[in-house]
N, CA, C and O atoms as CSV, one atom per row, in Angstrom:
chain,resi,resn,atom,element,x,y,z
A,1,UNK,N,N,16.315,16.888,-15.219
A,1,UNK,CA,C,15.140,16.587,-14.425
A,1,UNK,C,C,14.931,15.079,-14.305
A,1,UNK,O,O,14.473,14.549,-13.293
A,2,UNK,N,N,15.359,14.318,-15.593
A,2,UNK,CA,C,14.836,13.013,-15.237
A,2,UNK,C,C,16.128,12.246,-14.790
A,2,UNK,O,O,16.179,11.026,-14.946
A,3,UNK,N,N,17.065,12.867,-14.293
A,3,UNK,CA,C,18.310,12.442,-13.724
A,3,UNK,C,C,17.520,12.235,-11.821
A,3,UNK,O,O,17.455,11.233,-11.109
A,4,UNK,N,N,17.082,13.584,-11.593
A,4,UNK,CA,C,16.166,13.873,-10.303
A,4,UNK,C,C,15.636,12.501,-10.095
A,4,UNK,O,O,16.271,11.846,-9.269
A,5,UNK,N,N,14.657,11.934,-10.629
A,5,UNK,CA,C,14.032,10.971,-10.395
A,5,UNK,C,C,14.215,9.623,-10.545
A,5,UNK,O,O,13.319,8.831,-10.253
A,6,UNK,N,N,15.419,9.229,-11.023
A,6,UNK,CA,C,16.177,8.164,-11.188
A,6,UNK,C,C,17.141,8.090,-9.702
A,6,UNK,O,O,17.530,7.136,-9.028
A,7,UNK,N,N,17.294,9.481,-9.577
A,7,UNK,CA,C,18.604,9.167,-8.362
A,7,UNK,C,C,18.255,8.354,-7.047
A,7,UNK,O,O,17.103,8.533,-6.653
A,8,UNK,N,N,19.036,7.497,-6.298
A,8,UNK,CA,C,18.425,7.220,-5.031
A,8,UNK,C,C,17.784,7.489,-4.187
A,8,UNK,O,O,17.053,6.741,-3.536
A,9,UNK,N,N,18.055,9.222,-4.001
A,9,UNK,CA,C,18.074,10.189,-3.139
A,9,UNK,C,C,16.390,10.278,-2.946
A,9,UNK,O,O,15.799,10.142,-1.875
A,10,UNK,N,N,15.750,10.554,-4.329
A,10,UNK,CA,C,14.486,11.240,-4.353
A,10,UNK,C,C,13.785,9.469,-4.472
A,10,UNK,O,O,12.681,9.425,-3.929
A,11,UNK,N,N,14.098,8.520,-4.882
A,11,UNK,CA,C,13.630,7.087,-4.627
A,11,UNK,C,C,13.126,7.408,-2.805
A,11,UNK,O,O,12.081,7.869,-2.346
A,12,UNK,N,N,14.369,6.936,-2.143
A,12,UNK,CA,C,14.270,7.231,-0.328
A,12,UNK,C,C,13.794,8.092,-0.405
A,12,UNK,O,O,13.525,7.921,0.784
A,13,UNK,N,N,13.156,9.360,-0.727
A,13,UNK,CA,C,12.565,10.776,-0.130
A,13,UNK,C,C,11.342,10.279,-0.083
A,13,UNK,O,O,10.572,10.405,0.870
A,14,UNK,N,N,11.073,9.573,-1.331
A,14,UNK,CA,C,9.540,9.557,-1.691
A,14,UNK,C,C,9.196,8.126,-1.023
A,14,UNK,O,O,7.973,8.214,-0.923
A,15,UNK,N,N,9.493,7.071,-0.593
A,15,UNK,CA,C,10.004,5.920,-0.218
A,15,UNK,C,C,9.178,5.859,1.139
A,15,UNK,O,O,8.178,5.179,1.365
A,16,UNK,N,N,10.007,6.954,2.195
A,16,UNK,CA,C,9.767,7.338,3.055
A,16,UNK,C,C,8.819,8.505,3.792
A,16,UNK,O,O,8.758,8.798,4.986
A,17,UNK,N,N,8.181,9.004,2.769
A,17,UNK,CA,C,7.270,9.912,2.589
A,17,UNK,C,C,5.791,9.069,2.448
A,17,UNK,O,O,4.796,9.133,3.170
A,18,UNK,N,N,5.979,8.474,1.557
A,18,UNK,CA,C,4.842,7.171,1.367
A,18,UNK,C,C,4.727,6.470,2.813
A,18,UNK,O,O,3.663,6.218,3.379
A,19,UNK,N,N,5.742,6.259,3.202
A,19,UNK,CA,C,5.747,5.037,4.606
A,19,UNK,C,C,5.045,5.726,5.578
A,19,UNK,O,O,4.034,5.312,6.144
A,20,UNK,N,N,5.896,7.357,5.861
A,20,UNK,CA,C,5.180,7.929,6.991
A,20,UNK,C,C,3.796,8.009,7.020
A,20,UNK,O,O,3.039,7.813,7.971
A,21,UNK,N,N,3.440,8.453,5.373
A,21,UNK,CA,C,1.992,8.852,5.360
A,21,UNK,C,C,1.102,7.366,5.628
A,21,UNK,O,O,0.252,7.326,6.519
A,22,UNK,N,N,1.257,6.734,5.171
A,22,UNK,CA,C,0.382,5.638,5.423
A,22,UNK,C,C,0.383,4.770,7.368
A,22,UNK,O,O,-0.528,4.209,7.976
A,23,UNK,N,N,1.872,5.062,7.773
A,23,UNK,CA,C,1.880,5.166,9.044
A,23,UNK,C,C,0.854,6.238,9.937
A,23,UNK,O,O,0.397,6.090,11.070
A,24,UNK,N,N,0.708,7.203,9.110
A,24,UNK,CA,C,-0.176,8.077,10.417
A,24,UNK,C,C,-1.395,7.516,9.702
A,24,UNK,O,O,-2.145,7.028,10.547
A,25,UNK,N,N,-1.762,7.426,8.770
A,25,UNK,CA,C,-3.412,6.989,8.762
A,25,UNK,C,C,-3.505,5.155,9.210
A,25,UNK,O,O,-4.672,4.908,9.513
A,26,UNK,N,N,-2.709,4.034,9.304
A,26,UNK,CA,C,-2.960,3.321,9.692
A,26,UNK,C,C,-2.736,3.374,11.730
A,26,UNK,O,O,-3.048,2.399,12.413
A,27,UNK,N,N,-2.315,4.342,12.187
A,27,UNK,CA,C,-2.334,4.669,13.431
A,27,UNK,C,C,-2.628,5.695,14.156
A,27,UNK,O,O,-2.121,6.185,15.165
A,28,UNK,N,N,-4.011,6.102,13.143
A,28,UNK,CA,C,-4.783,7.715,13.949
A,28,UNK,C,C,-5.887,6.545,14.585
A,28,UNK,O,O,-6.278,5.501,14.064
A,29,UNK,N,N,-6.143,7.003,15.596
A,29,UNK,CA,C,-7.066,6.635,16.591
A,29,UNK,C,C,-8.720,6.844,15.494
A,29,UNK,O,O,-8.920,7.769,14.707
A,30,UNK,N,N,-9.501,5.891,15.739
A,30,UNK,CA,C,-10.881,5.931,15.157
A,30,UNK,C,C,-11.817,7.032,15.471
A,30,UNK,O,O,-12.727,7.489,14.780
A,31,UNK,N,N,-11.306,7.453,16.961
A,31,UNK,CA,C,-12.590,8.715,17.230
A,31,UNK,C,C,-11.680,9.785,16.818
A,31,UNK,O,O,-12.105,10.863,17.233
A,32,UNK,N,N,-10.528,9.905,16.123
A,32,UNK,CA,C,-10.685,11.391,15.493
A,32,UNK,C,C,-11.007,12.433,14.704
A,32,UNK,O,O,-10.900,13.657,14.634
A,33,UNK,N,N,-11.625,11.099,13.893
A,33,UNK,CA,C,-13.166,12.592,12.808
A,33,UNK,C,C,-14.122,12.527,13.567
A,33,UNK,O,O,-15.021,12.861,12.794
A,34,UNK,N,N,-14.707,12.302,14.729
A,34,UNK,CA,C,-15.238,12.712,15.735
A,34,UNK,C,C,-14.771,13.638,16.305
A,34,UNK,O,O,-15.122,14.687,15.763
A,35,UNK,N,N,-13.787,13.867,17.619
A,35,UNK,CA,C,-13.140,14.330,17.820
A,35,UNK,C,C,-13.000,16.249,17.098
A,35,UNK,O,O,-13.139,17.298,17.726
A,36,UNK,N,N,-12.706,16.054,15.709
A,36,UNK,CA,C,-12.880,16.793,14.526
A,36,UNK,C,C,-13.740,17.428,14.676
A,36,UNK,O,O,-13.616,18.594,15.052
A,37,UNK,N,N,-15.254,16.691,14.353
A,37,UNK,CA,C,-16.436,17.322,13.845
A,37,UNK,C,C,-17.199,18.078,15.479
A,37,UNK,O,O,-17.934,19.061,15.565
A,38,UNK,N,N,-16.741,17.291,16.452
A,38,UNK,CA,C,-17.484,17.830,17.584
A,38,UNK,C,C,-16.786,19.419,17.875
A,38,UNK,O,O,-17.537,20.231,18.415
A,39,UNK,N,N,-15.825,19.725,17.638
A,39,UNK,CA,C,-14.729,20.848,18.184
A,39,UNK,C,C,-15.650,21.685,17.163
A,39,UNK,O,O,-16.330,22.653,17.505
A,40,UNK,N,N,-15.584,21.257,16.084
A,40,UNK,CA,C,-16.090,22.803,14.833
A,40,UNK,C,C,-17.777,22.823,14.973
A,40,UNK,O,O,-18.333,23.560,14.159
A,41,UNK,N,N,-18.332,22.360,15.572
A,41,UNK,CA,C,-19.644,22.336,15.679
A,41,UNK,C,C,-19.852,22.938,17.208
A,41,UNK,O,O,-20.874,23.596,17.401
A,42,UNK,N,N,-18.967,22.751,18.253
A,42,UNK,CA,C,-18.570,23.980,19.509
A,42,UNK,C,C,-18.450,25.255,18.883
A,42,UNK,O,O,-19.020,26.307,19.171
A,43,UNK,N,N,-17.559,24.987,17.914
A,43,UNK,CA,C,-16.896,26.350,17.752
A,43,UNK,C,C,-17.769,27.174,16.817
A,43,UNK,O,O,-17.655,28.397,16.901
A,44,UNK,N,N,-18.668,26.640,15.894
A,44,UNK,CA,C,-19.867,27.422,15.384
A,44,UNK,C,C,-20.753,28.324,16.259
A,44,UNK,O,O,-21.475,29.205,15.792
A,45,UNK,N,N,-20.648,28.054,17.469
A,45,UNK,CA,C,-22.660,27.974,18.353
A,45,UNK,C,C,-21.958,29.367,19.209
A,45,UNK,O,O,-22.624,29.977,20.045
């Protein structure tokens, strides 16, 4: 197991997993917890 996490492989998995994620929250548009909250508050009524 701690071979797993030493290897390159899972370094780049997680590497790039980190990158994407912080890519979509530094490039979601500002009105989309708006966006969000207006749809489920339609969809209540």
């Amino acid at each position: 197991m701690t071979s797993l996490f030493k290897s390159s492989f899972f370094r780049r998995f997680a590497g790039g997993f980190l990158l994407g994620m912080v890519g979509v929250v530094a490039l979601q548009p500002a009105e989309a917890g708006r966006f969000v909250e207006t749809h489920i508050i339609h969809a209540q009524r």
